[in-house]
N, C-alpha and C positions, 0 to 999 in steps of 0.2 A: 504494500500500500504506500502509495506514495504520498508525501506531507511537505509542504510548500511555504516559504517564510518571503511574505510579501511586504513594500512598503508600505505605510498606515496611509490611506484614501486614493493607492493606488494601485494597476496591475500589475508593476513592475517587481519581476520574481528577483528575491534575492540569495535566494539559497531554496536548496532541496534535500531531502533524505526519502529512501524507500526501504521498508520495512518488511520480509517474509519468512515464510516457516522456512525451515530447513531441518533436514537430517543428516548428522554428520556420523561416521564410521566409527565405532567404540575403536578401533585401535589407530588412530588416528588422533585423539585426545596422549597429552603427555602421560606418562606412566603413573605420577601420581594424585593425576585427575581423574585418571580412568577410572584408579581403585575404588572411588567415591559414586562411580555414576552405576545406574540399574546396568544388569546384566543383560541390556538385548544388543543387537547388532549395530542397531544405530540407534543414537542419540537426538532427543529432537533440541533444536536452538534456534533461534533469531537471528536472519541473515540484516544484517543493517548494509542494505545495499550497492549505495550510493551515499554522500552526501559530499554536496558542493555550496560554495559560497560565489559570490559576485567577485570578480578581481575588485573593486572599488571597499570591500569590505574585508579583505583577508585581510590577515594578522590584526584583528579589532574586536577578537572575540564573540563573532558572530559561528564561525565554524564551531567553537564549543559550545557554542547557546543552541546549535540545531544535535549536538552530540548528547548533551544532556538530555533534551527534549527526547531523542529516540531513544535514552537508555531509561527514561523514565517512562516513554510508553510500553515497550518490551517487558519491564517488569510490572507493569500493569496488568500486561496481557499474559504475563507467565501464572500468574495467580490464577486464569479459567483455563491456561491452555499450557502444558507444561514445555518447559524450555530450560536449559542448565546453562546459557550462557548466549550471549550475543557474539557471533562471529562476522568479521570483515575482510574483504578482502583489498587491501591497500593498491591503488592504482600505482604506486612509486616510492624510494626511500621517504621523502621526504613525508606522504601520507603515514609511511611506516612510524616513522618519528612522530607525527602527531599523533596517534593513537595510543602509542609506547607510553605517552605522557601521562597518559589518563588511566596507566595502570595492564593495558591490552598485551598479551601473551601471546608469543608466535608461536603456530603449529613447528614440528620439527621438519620435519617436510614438507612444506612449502611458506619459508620464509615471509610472503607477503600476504598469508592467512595470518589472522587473528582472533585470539577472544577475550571477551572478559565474562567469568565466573560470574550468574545470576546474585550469587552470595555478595561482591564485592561490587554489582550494579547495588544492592538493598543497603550495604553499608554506606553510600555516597546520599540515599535521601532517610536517612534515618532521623 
């Protein structure tokens, strides 16, 4: 589902994120995440899709204001629908770095996946 961060009495879009189910492969998770997760094949999680800011708005804090936003829906939605983790898939280092910021975990195998632990989105609106 896609969610849209517009200027206030206008249509001009300034950022975006898309939000979907995903299932990710029990061995695929790091070794001592895996031991924590149920025992089926695959793992359900929150794919945070996308999200993009306006070039006129990068580094202003707008990129974390739509990051929060999707980790606070995710965990919203983990509550009717089960999910162990929001994962990303970083378009470039430099995505890879911002996300690292905010606590996000790389797969071991494929470097520019990510995730962050449901537990440690709940600790951030606690």
């Amino acid at each position: 589902m896609p969610f849209v961060l517009c200027e206030p009495g206008s249509d001009t879009i300034l950022g975006y994120c898309t939000l979907s189910a995903l299932s990710v492969d029990v061995g695929a998770w790091p070794e001592d995440v895996a031991r924590k997760l149920p025992k089926y094949p695959l793992v359900p999680a929150t794919l945070l899709g996308r999200l993009a800011i306006h070039t006129r708005l990068q580094d202003r804090g707008a990129g974390e204001y739509l990051l929060m936003d999707a980790l606070r829906r995710s965990l919203e939605a983990s509550r009717d629908v089960a999910s162990v983790a929001v994962v990303v898939d970083a378009k470039d280092d430099a995505a890879v770095s911002f996300y690292r910021r905010y606590g996000f975990v790389r797969f071991a195998d494929q470097p520019r996946r990510l995730f962050l632990p449901m537990a440690a989105i709940e600790a951030l609106f606690e």
